[in-house]
C-alpha positions as CSV (number, residue, x, y, z in Angstrom):
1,X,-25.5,26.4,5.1
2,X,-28.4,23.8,6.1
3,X,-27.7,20.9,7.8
4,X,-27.8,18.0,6.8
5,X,-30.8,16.7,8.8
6,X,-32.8,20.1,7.3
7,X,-31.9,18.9,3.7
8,X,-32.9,15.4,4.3
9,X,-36.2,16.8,5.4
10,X,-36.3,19.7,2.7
11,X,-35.8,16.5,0.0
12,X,-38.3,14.1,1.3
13,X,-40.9,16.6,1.4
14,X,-40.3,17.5,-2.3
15,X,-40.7,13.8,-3.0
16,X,-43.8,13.0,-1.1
17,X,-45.1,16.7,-1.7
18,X,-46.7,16.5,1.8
19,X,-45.3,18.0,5.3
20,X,-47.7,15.2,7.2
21,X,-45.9,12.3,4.8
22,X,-42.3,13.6,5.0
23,X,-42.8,14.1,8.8
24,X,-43.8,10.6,9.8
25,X,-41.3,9.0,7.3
26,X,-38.5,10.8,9.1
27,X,-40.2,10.8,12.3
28,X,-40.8,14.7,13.4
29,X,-44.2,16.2,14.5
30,X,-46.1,18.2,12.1
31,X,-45.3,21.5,14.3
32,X,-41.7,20.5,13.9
33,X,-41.8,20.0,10.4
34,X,-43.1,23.4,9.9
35,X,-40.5,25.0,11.6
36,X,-38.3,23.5,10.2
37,X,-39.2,24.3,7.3
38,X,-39.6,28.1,7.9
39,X,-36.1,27.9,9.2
40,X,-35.1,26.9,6.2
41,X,-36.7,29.1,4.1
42,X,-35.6,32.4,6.1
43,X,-32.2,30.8,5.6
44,X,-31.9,30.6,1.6
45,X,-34.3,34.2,1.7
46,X,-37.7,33.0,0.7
47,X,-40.3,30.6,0.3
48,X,-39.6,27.0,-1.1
49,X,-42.8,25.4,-1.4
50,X,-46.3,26.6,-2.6
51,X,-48.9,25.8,0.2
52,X,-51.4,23.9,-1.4
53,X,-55.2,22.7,-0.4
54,X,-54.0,19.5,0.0
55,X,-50.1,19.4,0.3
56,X,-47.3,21.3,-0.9
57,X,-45.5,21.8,-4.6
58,X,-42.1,23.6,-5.1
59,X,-41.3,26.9,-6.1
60,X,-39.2,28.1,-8.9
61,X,-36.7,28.4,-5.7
62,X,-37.4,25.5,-4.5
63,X,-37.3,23.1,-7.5
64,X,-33.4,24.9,-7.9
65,X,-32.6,24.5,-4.3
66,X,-33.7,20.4,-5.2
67,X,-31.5,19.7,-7.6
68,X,-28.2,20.8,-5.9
69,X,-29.8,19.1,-2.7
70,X,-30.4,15.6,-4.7
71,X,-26.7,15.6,-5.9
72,X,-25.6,16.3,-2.4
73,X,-27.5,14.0,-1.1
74,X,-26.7,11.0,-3.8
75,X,-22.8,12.3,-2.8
76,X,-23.1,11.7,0.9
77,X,-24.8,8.0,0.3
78,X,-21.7,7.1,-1.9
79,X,-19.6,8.3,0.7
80,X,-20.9,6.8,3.5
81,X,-21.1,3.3,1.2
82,X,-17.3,3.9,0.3
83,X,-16.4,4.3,4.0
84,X,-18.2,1.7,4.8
85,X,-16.1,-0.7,2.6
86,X,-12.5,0.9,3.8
87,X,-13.7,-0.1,7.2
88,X,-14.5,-3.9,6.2
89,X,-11.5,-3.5,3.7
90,X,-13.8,-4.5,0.9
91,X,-13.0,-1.3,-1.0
92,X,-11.2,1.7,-0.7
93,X,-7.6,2.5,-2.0
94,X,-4.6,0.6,-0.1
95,X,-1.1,2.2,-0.7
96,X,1.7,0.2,-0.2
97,X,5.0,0.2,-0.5
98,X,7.8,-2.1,-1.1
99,X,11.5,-3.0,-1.6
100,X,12.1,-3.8,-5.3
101,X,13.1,-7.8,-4.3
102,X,10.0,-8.5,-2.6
103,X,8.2,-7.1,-5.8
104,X,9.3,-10.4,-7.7
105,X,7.0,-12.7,-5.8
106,X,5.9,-11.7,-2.1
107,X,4.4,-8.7,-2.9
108,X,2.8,-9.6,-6.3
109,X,1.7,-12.9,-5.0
110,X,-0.4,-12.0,-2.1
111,X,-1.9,-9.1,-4.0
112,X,-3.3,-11.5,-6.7
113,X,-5.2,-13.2,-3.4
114,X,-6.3,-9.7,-1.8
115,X,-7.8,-8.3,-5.3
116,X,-11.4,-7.8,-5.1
117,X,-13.8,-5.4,-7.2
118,X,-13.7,-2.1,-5.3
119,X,-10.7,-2.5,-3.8
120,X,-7.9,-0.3,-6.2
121,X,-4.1,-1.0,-4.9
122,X,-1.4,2.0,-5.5
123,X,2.0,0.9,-5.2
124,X,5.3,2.8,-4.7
125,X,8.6,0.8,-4.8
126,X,12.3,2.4,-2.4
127,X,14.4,2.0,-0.3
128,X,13.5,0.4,3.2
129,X,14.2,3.8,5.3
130,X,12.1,6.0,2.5
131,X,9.6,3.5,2.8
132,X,9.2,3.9,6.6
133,X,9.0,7.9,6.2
134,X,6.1,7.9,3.9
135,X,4.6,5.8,6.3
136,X,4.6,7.6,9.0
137,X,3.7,10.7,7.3
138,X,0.6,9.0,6.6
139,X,1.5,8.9,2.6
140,X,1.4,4.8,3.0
141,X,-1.2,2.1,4.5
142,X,1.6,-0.5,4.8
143,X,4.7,-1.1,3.9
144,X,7.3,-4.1,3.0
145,X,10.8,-3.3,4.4
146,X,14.0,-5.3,5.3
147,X,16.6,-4.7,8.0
148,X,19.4,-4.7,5.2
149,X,21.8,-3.2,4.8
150,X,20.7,-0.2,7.2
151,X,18.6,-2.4,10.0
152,X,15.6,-1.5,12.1
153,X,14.0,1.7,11.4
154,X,13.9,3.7,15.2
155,X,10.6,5.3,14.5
156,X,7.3,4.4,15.9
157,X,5.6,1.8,13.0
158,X,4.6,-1.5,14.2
159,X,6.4,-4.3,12.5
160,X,5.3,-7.8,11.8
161,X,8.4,-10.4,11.0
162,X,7.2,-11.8,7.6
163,X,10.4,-13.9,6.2
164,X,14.3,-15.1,6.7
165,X,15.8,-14.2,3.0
166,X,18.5,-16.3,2.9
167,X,21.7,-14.6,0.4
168,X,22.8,-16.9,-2.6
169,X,25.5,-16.2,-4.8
170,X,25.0,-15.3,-8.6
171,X,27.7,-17.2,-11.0
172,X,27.7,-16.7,-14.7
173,X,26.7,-20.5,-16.4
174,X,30.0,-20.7,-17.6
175,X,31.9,-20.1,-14.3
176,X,34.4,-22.9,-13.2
177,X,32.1,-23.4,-10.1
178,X,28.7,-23.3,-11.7
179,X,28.5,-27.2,-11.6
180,X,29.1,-27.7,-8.0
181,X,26.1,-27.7,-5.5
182,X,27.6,-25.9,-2.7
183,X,30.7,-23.7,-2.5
184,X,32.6,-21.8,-0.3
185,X,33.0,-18.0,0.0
186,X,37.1,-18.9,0.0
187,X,36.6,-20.5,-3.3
188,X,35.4,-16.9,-4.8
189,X,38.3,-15.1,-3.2
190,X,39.4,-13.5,-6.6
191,X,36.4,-12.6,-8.5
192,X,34.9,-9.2,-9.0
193,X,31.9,-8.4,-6.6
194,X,29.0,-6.6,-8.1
195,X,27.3,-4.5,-5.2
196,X,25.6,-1.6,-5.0
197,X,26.0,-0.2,-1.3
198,X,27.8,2.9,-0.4
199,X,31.3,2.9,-0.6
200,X,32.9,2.3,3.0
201,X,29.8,1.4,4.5
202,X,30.0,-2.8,5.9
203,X,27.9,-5.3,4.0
204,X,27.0,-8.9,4.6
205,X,29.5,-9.5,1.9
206,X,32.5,-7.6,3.2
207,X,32.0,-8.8,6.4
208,X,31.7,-12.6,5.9
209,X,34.6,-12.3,3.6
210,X,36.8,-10.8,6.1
211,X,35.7,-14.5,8.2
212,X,36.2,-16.1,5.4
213,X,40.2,-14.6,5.3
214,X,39.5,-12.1,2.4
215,X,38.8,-8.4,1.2
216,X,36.2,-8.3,-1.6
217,X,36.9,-7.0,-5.0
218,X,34.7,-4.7,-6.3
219,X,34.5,-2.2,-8.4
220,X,31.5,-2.6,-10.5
221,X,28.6,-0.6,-8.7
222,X,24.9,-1.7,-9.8
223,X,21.7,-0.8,-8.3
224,X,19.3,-2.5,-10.4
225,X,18.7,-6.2,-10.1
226,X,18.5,-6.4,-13.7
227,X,21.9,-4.8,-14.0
228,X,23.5,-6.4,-12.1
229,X,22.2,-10.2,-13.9
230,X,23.5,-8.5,-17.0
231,X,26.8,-8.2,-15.4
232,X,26.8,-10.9,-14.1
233,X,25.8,-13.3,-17.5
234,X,28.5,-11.7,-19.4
235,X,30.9,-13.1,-16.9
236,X,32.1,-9.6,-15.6
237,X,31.5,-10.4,-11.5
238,X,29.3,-12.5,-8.9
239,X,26.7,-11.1,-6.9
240,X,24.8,-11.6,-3.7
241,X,21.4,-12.5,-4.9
242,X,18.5,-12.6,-2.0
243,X,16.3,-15.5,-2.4
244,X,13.1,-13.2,-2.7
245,X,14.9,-12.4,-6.0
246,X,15.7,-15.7,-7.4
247,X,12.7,-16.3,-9.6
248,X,14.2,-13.1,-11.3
249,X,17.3,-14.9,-12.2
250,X,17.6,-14.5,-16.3
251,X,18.9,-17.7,-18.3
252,X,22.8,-17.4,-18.5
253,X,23.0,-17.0,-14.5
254,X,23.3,-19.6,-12.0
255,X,22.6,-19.4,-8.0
256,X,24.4,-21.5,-5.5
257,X,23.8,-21.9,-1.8
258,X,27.0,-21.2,0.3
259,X,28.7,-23.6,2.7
260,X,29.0,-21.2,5.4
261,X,25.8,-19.7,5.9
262,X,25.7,-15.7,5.5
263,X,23.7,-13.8,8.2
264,X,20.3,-13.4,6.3
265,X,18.6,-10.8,6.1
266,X,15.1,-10.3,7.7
267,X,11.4,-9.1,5.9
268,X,8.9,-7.2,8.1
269,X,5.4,-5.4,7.3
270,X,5.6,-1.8,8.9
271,X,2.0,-0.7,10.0
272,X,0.7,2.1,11.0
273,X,-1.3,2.9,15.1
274,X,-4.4,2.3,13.4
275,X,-4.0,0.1,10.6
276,X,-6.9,-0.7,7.7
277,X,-8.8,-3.9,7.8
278,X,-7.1,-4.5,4.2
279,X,-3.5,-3.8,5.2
280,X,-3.6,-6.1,7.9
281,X,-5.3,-8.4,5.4
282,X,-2.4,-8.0,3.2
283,X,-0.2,-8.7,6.1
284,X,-1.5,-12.6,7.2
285,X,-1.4,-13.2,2.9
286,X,2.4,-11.9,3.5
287,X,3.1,-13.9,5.9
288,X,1.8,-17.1,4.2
């Protein structure tokens, strides 16, 4: 296969329809033109151009050779343009993923700032530990992850602190307690927790209840925020509610801050070694 240099050569020539031209646009010697040229045409088996009195014309061979040349050609510019703009982080695709509470504002917000023509985002919402794999199995450019309820992924991804999210508590409207501006945890001693983590394994919840001088009721076990709202609205259990989720709250459900603070729950950005211009762009809009 010619190289790249050879093609450049073999196209400019077809253009100018002169050896002498082509040469001193590209800046080889007529000799080295030639041979060049000769090289070229022993590899593809036979003559390309017609020697003319005064230039050259293609052959049948060479006007086919041309046309597969000119696409490659027009391929390698876009190329090099679209690398150009991943490496400014003007264009490019960025894949990131998230935790599905930060995809009610943080995420979404700082996206709507980054967006640019060029530039195509691919998003893929899980679980903080998932998250942290596809990173670093080069599937992901950056991704949003919490220490909760699992902590600190032990692998080698460079993490930037991005937020506190403070927990609230979710009450249905009606709730005896929905018209106070503070409560307690005490004061929800007897209600039926919604929660969705593994059964056995400590939460925030069981363990600043068992502070607080009680064992948690569950029984209800919902994933999905919006599950767990609808629970919650028909007065069937409270939840623990991050703040990054509050602007998801539905009408029907209330959120109240707690008298004794719960430990919150910290937001990083996970980076690759070598991050994009346009993930670590992400990252400062994150951070704001």
């Amino acid at each position: 296969m010619p190289d790249m240099n050879a093609l450049r050569l073999f196209d400019e020539i077809a253009r100018s329809g002169s050896f002498t031209a082509a040469g001193e646009l590209l800046g080889y010697t007529q000799s080295a033109v030639s041979r060049r040229v000769a090289a070229l045409e022993r590899e593809v088996g036979g003559p390309l151009f017609e020697r003319l009195a005064r230039g050259v014309r293609l052959t049948p061979a060479g006007a086919a050779l041309h046309r597969h040349v000119v696409a490659v050609l027009e391929r390698l510019e876009r190329a090099g343009e679209e690398l150009a703009a991943i490496h400014r982080g003007t264009g490019g695709t960025l894949r990131i993923g998230s935790f599905s509470t930060a995809n009610v504002h943080l995420v979404p917000s700082a996206l709507r700032r980054l967006a640019r023509p060029g530039l195509e985002v691919q998003l893929v919402e899980g679980l903080s530990p998932v998250l942290v794999e596809r990173l670093n199995a080069g599937a992901l450019d950056v991704a949003v992850i919490s220490d909760y309820p699992a902590g600190l992924p032990t692998s080698p991804v460079g993490l930037v602190p991005l937020k506190e999210d403070e927990l609230l508590v979710a009450l249905p409207g009606e709730h005896p307690l929905a018209a106070r501006d503070e409560i307690k945890l005490a004061d929800l001693a007897g209600e039926t927790w919604i929660e969705a983590a593994p059964r056995g394994q400590p939460t925030l919840l069981t363990q600043a209840a068992t502070a607080a001088g009680f064992t948690p009721r569950g029984g209800l076990r919902v994933a999905e925020w919006s599950g767990k709202f609808g629970f919650v609205t028909a007065g069937l259990g409270v939840t623990l509610v991050p703040e990054l989720a509050a602007r998801a709250v539905p009408e029907g459900v209330v959120l109240k801050r707690l008298s004794e603070s719960l430990p919150s729950r910290r937001v990083y950005a996970a980076l690759p070694p070598s991050p994009l211009p346009a993930a670590l762009e992400l990252v400062e809009l994150l951070k704001q």
